[in-house]
Each structure stands twice: as C-alpha cells, then as structure tokens.
C-alpha positions as CSV (number, residue, x, y, z in Angstrom):
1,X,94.0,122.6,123.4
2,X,93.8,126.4,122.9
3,X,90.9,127.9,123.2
4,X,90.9,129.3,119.2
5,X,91.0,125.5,118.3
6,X,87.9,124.9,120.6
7,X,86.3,127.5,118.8
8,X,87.2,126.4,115.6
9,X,86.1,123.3,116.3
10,X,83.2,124.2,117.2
11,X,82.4,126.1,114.5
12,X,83.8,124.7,111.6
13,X,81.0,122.4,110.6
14,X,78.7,125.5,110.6
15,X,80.6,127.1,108.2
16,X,82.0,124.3,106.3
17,X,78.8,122.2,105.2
18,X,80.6,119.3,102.9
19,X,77.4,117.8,101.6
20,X,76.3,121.2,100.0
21,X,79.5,120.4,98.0
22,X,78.3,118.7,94.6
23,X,80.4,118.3,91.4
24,X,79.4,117.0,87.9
25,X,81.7,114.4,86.1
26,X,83.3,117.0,84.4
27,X,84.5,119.3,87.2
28,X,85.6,116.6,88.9
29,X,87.4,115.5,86.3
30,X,89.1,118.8,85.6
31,X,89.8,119.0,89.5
32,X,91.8,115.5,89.8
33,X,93.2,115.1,86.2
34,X,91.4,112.1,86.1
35,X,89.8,112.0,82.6
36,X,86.0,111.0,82.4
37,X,86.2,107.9,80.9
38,X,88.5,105.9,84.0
39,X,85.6,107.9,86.3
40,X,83.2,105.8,84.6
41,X,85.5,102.9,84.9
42,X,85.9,103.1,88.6
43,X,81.9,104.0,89.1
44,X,81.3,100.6,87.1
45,X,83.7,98.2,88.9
46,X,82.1,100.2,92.4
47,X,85.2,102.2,93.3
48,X,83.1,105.2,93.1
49,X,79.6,106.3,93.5
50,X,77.9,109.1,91.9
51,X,74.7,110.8,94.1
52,X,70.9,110.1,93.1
53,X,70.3,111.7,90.3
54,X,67.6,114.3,91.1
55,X,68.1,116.8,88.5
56,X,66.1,117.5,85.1
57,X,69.5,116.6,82.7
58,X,70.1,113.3,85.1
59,X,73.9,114.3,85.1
60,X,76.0,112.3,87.4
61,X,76.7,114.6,90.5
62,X,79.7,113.5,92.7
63,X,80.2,114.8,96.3
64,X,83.2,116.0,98.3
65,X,83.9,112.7,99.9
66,X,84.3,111.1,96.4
67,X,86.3,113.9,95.3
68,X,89.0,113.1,97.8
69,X,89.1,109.2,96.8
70,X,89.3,110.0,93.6
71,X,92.6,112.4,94.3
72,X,93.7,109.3,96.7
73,X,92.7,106.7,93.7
74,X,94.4,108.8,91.8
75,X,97.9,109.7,93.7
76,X,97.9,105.7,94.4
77,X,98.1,105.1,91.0
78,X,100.5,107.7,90.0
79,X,103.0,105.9,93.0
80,X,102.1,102.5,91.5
81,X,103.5,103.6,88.2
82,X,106.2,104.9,89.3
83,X,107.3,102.0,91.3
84,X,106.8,99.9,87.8
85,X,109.0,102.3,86.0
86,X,111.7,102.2,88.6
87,X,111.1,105.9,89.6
88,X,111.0,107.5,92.7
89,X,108.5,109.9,93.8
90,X,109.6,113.4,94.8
C-alpha cells in the first residue's frame, strides 16, 4: 500500500462523516429520479427505511446509506426493463 493511501485511509472517516448526511423525500427524489410516490412504495413493502422522525414538521429524512439503495433499486430496475423490452444496456 502507498503511504498516501494509508493516510487517506486513515483519515477519510474524519472528514467524510456519512451519518451527518440526511436527505428529505424530496431531495432524494430529485437526486435518483425516483419519483416520491414508488419511495413511499418501497418504504411500505420495507425496501426502504426512513430515519426517526425528530424534527418539528415530522418529515421523512433518509440517510446516505438509503440513498445508495435507492440509486441500486433504482439502476436494477432500469436493467430489468430493459431486458423485458429486448434492449441492451449501454
């Protein structure tokens, strides 16, 4: 390993904190192009969870971890349609 990758290692979770990382429904939404409503879907059938709640408005707050299974939800889905249509992905 070289030492700058020691170092990085090393530091990156200083620097990069991924739970201060919170996103309402609508930034997520605007972030994956997935639209609110199937968010809502997959937080009902438990694909995906939203934090506690712990603000005054109660609005659904989604961290970074859920953000990247919703862009993996997502890109699956997308391949899965593809497939069905007899297209290929690029």
């Amino acid at each position: 390993m070289r030492p700058i990758d020691n170092a990085l290692e090393k530091l990156l979770p200083e620097v990069l904190n991924l739970e201060s990382f919170r996103f309402r429904i609508s930034e997520i939404s605007t972030m994956t192009g997935v639209s609110t409503r199937q968010l809502r879907y997959w937080e009902q059938k438990g694909c995906i969870a939203p934090m506690d709640r712990t603000d005054p408005q109660k609005a659904r707050m989604y961290d970074f971890r859920t953000y990247v299974g919703v862009r993996i939800m997502k890109g699956l889905s997308v391949a899965q349609r593809s497939r069905k249509d007899g297209r290929r992905l690029k």
